[in-house]
N, C-alpha and C positions, 0 to 999 in steps of 0.2 A: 504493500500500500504506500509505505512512503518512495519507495522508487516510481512508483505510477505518477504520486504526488508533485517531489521535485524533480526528479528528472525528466520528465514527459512536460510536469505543464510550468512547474514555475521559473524554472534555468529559462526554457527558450523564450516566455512569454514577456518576463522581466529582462530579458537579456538587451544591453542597451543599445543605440544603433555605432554601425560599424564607423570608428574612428573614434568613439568616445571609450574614458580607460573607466573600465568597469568598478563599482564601489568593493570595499575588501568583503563584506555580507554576499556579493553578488560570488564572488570567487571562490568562499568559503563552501556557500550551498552547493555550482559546480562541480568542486574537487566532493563534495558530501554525494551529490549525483554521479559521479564517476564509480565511485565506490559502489553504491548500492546498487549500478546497473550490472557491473561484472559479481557483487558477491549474490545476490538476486540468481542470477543466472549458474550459478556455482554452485549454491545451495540447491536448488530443481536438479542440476544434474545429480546431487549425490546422492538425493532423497528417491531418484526414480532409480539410480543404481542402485541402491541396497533392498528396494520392493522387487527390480528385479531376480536381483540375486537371492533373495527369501523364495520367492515366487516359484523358479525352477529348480530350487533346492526341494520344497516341499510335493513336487511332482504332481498338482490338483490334474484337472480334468485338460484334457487335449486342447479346447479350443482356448481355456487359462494360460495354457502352457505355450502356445502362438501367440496372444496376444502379449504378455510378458515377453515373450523372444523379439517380435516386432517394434514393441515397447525402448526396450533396448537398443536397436539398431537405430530407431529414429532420435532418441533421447543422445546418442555418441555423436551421429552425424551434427544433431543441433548443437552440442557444446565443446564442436572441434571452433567454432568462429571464439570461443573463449579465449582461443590458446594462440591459434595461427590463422589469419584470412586466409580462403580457399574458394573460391569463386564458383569455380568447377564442379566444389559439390552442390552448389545451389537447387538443381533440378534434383539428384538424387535424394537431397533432404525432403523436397516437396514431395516426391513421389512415397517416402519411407514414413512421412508424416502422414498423411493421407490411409497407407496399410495399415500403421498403428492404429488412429484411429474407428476404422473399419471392423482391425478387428478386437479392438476392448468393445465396442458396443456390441458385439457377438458376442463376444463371451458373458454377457451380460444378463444374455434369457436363460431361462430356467424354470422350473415347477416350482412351486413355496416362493417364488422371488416376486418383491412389489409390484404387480402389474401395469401400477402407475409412473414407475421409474422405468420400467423398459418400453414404454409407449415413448416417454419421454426424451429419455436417452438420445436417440436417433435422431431427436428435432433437436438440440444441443447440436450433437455433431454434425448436422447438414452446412453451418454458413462454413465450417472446420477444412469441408470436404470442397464445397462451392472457391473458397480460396483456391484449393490445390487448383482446379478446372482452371481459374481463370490465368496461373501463374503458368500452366502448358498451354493454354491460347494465345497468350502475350508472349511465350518465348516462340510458339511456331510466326507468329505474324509479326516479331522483330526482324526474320531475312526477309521479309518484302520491301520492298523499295519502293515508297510512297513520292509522290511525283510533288505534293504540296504538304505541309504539317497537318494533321488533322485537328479538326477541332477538336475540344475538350472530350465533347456527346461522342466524337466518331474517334474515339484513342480506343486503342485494341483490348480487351477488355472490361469497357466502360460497361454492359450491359450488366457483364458476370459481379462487377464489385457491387452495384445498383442490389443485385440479386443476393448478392450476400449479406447487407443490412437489412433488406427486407426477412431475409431467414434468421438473424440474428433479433428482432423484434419477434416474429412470432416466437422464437425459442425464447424470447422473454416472457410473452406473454401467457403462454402455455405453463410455466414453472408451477403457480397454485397447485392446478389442477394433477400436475402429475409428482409433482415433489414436496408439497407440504405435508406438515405432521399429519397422523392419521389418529383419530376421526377427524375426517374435513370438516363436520358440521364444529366441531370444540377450537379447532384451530384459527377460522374465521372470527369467532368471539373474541379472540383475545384481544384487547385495546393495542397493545404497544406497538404489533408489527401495523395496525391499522395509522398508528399517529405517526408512525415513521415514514411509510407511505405518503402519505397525505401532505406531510410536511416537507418531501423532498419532490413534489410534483408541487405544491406551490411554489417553493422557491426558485424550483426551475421555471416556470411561467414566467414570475416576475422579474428573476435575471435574464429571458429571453426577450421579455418586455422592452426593458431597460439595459441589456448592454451584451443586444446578439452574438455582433462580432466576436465577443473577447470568448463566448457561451461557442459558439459555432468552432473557433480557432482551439478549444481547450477540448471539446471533445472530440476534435482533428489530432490532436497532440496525445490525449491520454490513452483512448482505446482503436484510433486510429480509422473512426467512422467520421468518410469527410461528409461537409455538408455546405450547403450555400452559402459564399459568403459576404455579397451583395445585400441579397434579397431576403428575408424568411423564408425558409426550406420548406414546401409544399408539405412533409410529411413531420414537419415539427411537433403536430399533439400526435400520432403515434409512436414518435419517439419520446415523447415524455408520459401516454399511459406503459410506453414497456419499463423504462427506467421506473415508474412506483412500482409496478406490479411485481419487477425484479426485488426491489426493496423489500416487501411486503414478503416474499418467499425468502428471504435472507434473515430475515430478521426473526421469521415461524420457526426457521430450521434452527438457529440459533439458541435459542431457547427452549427449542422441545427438549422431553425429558430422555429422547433413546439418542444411545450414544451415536449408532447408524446415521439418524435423521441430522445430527449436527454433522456429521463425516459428508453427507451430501451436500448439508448448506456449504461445507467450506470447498468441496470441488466445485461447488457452482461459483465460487466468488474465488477462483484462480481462473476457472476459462474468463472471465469478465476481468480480473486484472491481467490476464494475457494478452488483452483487448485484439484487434482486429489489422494492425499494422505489422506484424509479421517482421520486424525489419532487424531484432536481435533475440539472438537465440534462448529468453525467456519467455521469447512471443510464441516458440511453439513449444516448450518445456511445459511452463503453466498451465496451459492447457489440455496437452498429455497426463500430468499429474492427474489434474480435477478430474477427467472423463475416467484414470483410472480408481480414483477414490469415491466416486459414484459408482463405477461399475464392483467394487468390490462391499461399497455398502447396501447395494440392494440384494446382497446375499441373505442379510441376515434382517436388515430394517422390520420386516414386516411379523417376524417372527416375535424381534424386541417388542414392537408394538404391540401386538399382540398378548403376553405375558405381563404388558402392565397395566391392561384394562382391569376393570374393576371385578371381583369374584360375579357371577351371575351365573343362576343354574338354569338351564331350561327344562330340566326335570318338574316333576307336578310335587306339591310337598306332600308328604308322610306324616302321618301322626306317630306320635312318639312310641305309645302299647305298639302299635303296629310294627314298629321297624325294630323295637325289641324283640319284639317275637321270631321275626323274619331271621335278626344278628343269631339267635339261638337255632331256627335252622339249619343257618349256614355253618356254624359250629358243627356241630350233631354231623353234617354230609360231608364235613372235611377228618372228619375223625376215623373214615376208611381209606383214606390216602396220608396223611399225616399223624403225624404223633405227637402227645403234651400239646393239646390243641387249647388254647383260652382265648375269652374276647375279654376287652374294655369297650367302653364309651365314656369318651372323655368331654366336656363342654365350655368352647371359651366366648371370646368376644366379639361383637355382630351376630349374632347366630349361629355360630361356626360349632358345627360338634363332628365329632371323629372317632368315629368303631373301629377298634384296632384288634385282627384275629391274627393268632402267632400258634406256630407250630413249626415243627419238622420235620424233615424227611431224609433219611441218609446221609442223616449227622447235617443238614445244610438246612439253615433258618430259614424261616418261611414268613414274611409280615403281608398281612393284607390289610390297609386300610380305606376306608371310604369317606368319606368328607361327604358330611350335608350343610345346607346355610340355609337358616330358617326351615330347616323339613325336607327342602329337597334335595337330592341327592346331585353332588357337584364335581365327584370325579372320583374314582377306583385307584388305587395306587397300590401295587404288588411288590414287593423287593424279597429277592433269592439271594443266600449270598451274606456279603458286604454291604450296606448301602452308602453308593457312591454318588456323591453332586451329580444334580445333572448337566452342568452348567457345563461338567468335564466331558472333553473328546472320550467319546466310547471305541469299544474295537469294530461293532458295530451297531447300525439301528434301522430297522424297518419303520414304516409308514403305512397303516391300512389307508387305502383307495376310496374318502367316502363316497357311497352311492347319491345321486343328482337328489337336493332338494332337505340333505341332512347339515349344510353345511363344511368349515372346514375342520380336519383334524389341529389342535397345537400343536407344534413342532414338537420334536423331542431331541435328547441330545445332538450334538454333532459330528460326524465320520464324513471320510472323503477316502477314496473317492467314488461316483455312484456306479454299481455294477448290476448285474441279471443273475439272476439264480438260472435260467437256462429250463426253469420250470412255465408254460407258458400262463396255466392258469394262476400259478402264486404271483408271476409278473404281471399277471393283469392285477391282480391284487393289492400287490405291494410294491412299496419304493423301495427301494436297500440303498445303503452308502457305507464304505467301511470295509472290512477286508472281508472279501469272498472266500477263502478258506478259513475262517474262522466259522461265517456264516454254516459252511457246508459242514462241520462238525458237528454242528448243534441242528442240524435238519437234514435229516433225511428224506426218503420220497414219502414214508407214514406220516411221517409230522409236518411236513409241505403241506399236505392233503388238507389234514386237522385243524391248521391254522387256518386256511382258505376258510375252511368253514365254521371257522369258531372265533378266531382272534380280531380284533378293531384297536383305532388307538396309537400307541405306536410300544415300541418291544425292543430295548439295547443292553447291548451287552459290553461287558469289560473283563476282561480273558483273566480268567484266575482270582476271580474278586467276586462278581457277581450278575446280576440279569435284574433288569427292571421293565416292569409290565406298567402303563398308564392310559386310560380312556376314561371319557368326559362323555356320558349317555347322553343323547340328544344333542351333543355338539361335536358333529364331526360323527357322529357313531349310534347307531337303532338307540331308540327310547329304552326299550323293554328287550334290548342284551348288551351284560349277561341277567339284568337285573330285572323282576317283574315289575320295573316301578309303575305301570298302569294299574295294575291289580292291586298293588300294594297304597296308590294312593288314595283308590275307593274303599280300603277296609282288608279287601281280601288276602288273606295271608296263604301264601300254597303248600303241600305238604313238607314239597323239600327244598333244597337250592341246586339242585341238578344242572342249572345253567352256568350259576360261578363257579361251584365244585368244577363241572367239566374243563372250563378255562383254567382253573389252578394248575388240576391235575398236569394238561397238556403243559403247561410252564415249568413242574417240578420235573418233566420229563425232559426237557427241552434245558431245564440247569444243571441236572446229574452227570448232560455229557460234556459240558463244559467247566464245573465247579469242581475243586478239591475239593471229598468229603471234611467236614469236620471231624476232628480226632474224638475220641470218646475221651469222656471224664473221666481222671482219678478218683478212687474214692473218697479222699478228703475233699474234692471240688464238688462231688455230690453231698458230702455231709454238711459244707459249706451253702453248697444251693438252701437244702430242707429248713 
């Protein structure tokens, strides 16, 4: 920012006419501009070098793995002018910038990724791409030999640059809509990104008002969008609703509470300090960066988001005799698969109560609990094993497939990278990410089958520790599996819990082939238990 500041607009704009000996402020700011445009440009090259070197050390998914290799090559090409001019590579740079860019916004889709950042994305990189176009039209029509100068309107690429601020407005204009915090209805509420807005499209009015030229020439100088500068520029209030509407998306992102959503506000406000003049090699740095730090927070954004909404169940609520009786079934049907079977129900604050059933099974602990808020039922959480964060990379995790019209599953930990079990009905099923021989250890072709027809939610594992089972009934997963709660919300208690038992069951099976049993007690550690 302050290189945008003094070097772009106050050196040249202050700078006094030629022949007159400049004030020592005037030389100081200069030499202060000098500086910040080489370490500026220094800084993006070391920060895209060490994401790339992270990048393909980590090995993600193929088209990660191009986009970071491309990344690279155009990120070297841009900050060889740091070191040594080279003229000659000019076209290759364009051409290397352009592939980078291409392909981070490919790498960029995905299943579970914010829908609204990959719509978005691509309208970002259009004026990025519109540049390269117009810098290989200008270099093939510099060997023409023009018989008279051409006017300004007929200079060889006047159309494409025209075309490139116009894409650079609608990508402003579009930012709300596809990259502000989510829920968009909570995010527009907010006053501050509103007053911020508002206050930087009046001031721009009335500095247009009152002193175009110097308005016209500064943002000639900062981001490198020229504009008339005789006359008022025909498209002057569409460039001052995209600059609020830019403001207003910077200032939402800024302030949102997921870490993701600020990671995007800040790539979007490096392509905008990259600005549009292309002329030193932070002008395509910056904007490399930001398109990659957008494309790598819409991995997770949505998921963030997601996880900090408020508890809400969409289950029907339970009366209390009810769900006591029902916890005492499921007791009762787990006590032919497990052993030293007990429940709790525990009760805290907002509504929040929690049935907690423990047992085990060949020496390996078994916890089942259930969370209801206010009576209904808010989500199942199983752990075999250890219980490990889940916030921690798993070895791996599946994803049931919800069917149309249930919503979506919450993400569950995280594994990379995404592979096929090579089963076709479990792949219609399920997503997996994580290591495929681990997966294959703990599934065979029976328990492929099983889970197809039993398991929702999602299901991770972590090799030698433990297995964690979690589904949210009515969100992302059937109402009434594994849980009767329609029947149970009208009164009706059923004989047994054959529906959870059989899910436990299939999970204590599914952890015995991947868990070390538990050792057996001493008998001092049982005398100690009693």
């Amino acid at each position: 920012m302050l290189e945008a500041a003094i070097n772009r607009v106050v050196v040249p704009m202050l700078r006094p006419p030629v022949g007159v000996t400049p004030p020592w402020w005037h030389t100081a700011a200069d030499y202060s501009a000098l500086f910040l445009l080489y370490f500026t440009g220094t800084l993006a090259a070391f920060v895209i070098a060490a994401r790339v070197v992270s990048a393909l050390a980590a090995r993600r998914d193929p088209r990660d793995t191009i986009a970071h290799g491309m990344l690279g090559i155009a990120g070297l090409l841009a900050a060889i002018p740091l070191v040594v001019s080279a003229r000659e590579l000019e076209l290759p740079l364009e051409l290397a910038f352009a592939a980078a860019v291409i392909a981070i916004v490919a790498s960029a889709f995905g299943r579970g990724r914010d829908v609204g950042g990959q719509v978005g994305l691509p309208l970002l990189a259009l004026p990025l791409l519109v540049h390269t176009v117009k810098v290989i039209y200008v270099t093939q029509q510099a060997s023409i030999e023009y018989e008279w100068p051409p006017l300004a309107t007929e200079a060889p690429g006047y159309d494409l640059m025209r075309a490139g601020v116009i894409a650079l407005c609608i990508g402003a204009l579009i930012t709300p809509y596809c990259f502000a915090p989510r829920p968009f209805a909570k995010a527009v509420t907010r006053p501050l990104p509103v007053i911020a807005a508002m206050a930087i499209a009046t001031l721009g009015a009335i500095f247009a008002r009152t002193s175009y030229a110097k308005i016209a020439t500064a943002a000639t100088l900062a981001i490198g969008v020229e504009m008339n500068q005789g006359a008022a520029d025909p498209r002057l209030a569409l460039y001052l609703l995209a600059i609020a509407t830019l403001i207003w998306t910077l200032v939402s992102c800024a302030i949102a509470a997921s870490e993701a959503r600020r990671t995007i506000g800040a790539g979007i406000a490096l392509l905008v300090l990259g600005g549009y003049g292309f002329g030193w090699p932070h002008h395509y740095l910056l904007p490399l960066l930001g398109l990659t730090l957008i494309a790598d927070a819409l991995r997770r954004v949505r998921d963030e988001e997601l996880s900090a909404m408020p508890l809400v169940a969409e289950a029907p609520p339970i009366a209390d005799a009810v769900w006591s009786a029902y916890v005492g079934a499921i007791t009762q049907g787990l006590k032919r698969s497990l052993g030293d079977v007990h429940s709790l129900t525990t009760r805290g604050e907002g509504g929040l109560a929690s049935s907690v059933i423990v047992g085990e099974a060949g020496g390996i602990p078994v916890r089942t609990r259930i969370e209801r808020i206010d009576g209904s039922v808010l989500a199942i959480d199983v752990v075999l094993g250890r219980e490990v964060d889940e916030l921690r990379v798993s070895t791996f995790t599946s994803w049931a497939v919800p069917t149309r019209g249930i919503g979506n599953n919450p993400a569950g930990p995280h594994a990379t990278p995404a592979f096929r079990a090579g089963d076709a009905q479990f792949d219609d099923r399920f997503r997996l990410r994580g290591s495929a021989s681990a997966f294959a250890k703990l599934f065979d072709e029976g328990l492929r089958a099983r889970a197809v027809a039993t398991l929702d939610g999602w299901l991770a594992y972590w090799e030698g520790e433990g297995v964690r089972y979690r589904i949210y009934p009515g969100r992302g997963s059937p109402l009434d599996h594994p849980l009767p709660l329609s029947d149970l919300a009208t009164g009706r208690v059923p004989p047994n819990a054959e529906r959870l038992v059989a899910v436990l069951e299939l999970l204590v099976e599914i952890a015995t082939r991947g868990l070390p049993a538990a050792p057996p007690k001493e008998p001092a550690e049982l005398e100690s238990a009693s």
